[in-house]
C-alpha positions in Angstrom: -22.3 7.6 -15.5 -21.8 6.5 -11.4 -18.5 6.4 -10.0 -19.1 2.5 -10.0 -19.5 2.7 -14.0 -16.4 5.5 -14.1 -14.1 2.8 -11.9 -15.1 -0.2 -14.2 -14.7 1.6 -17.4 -11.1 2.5 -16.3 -9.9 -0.1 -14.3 -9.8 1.7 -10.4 -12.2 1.9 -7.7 -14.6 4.9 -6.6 -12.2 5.5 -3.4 -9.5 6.0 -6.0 -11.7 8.2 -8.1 -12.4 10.4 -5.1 -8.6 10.2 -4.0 -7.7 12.1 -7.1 -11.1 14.5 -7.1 -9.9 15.3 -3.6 -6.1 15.8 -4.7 -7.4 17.7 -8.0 -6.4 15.6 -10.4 -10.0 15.2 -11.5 -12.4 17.9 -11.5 -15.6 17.5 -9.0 -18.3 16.0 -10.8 -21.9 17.5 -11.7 -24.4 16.0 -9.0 -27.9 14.2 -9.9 -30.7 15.5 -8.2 -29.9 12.6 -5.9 -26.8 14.0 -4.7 -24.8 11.1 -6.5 -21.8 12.3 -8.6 -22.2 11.8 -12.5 -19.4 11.9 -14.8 -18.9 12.3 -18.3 -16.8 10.6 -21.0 -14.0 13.5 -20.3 -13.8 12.4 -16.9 -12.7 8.7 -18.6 -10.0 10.1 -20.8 -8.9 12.2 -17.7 -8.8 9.5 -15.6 -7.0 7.0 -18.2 -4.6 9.8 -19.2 -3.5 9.6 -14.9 -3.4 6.0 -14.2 -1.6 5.9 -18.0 0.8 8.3 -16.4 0.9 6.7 -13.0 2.2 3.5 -15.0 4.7 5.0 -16.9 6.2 6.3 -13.4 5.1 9.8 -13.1 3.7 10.1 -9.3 0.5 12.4 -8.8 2.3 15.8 -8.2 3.7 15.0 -11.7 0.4 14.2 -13.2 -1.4 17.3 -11.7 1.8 19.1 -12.9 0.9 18.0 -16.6 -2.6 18.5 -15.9 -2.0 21.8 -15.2 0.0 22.8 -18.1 -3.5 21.5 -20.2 -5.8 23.4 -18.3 -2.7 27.0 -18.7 -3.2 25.9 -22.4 0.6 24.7 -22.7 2.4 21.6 -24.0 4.1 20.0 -21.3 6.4 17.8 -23.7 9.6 19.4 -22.3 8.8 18.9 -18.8 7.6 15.2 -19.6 10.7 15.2 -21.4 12.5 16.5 -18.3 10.9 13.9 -15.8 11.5 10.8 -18.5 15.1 11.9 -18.1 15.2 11.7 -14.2 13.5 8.8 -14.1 16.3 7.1 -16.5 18.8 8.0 -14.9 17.4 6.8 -11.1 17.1 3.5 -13.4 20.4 3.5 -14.4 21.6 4.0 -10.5 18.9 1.8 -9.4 20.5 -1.1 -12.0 23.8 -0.4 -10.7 22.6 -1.3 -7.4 20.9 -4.2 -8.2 24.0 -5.7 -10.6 26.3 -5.1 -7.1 23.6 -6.8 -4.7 23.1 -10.0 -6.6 27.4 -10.4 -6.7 27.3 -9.9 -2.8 24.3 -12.3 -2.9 26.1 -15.0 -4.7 29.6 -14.3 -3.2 27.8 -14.7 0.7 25.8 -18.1 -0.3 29.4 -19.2 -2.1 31.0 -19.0 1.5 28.3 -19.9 3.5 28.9 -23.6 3.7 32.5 -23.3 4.6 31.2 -20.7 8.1 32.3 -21.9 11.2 28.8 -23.1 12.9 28.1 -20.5 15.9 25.4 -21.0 18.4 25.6 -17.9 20.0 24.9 -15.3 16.8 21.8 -14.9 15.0 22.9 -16.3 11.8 26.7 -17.3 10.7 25.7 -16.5 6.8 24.0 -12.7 7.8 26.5 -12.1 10.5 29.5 -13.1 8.2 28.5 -11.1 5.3 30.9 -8.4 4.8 29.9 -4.5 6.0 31.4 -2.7 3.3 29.0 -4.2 0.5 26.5 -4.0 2.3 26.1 -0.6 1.3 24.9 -1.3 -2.2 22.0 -2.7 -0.6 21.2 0.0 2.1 21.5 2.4 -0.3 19.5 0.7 -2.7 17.1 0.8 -0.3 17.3 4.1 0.5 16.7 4.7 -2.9 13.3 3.0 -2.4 12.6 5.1 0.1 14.1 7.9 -2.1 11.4 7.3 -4.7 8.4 6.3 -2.5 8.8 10.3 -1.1 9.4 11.4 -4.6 6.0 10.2 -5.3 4.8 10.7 -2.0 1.8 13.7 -2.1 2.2 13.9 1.8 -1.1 12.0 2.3 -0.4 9.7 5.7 -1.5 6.7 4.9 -0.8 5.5 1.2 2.6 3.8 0.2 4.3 6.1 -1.6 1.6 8.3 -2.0 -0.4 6.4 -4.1 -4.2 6.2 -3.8 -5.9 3.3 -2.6 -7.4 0.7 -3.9 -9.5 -2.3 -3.3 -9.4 -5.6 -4.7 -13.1 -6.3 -5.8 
């Protein structure tokens, strides 16, 4: 089958197919005489197995890792096992986070109608929200950032490292 046929069966688009070939998450295909690649019904469980993954949470370096385990002739259930429990607890912290924004969120509209008004600051409601719980948002944030370089495969270019894809 094409990469166009690959893509449709799964779901993903050939630049995403060629992201992972390129990243070695999928082996390179045979060639027709035509040059074109032509893959196989392993190449759609192989494929399914990653975005599958990928959905769960696991970023590509993950993946590859349980790829890899596979190909050694392993069972990587304990370090699946191991990741699931990572991911759990970031979560957990992440819901901690969260539950601590939406208090400051509702405590800061509660007082914003009883602000002085202030022509001379940005905003009276941003400006008057208080610095020390503001943390639980910049660090949530940070935790973002935390997990977008977690599952980031250094490749410039796609948010937190994920391959590209294209909406038709």
């Amino acid at each position: 089958m094409t990469i166009g046929e690959l893509g449709a069966r799964v779901g993903v688009n050939p630049k995403t197919i060629r992201f992972y070939e390129d990243r070695g998450l999928l082996p390179a295909p045979a060639r027709r005489p035509s040059g074109y690649r032509d893959y196989g019904e392993e190449d759609v469980t192989r494929l399914s197995f990653i975005r599958t993954a990928q959905r769960l949470g696991f970023n590509l370096s993950e993946v590859a890792e349980i790829l890899a385990f596979k190909e050694r002739g392993e069972r990587p259930c304990d370090y699946v096992l191991q990741v699931l429990d990572a991911q759990v607890a970031d979560v957990d912290r992440r819901l901690g986070e969260l539950v601590a924004l939406r208090a400051e969120l509702v405590a800061l509209k509660a007082k914003a109608d009883r602000l002085p008004a202030d022509d001379e600051c940005y905003c009276r409601i941003v400006e008057h929200a208080d610095p020390a719980l503001s943390h639980a948002r910049r660090s949530m944030g940070a935790s973002s950032r935390e997990l977008g370089s977690r599952r980031d495969l250094t490749v410039a270019g796609f948010a937190h490292g994920d391959p590209p894809e294209a909406t038709g």
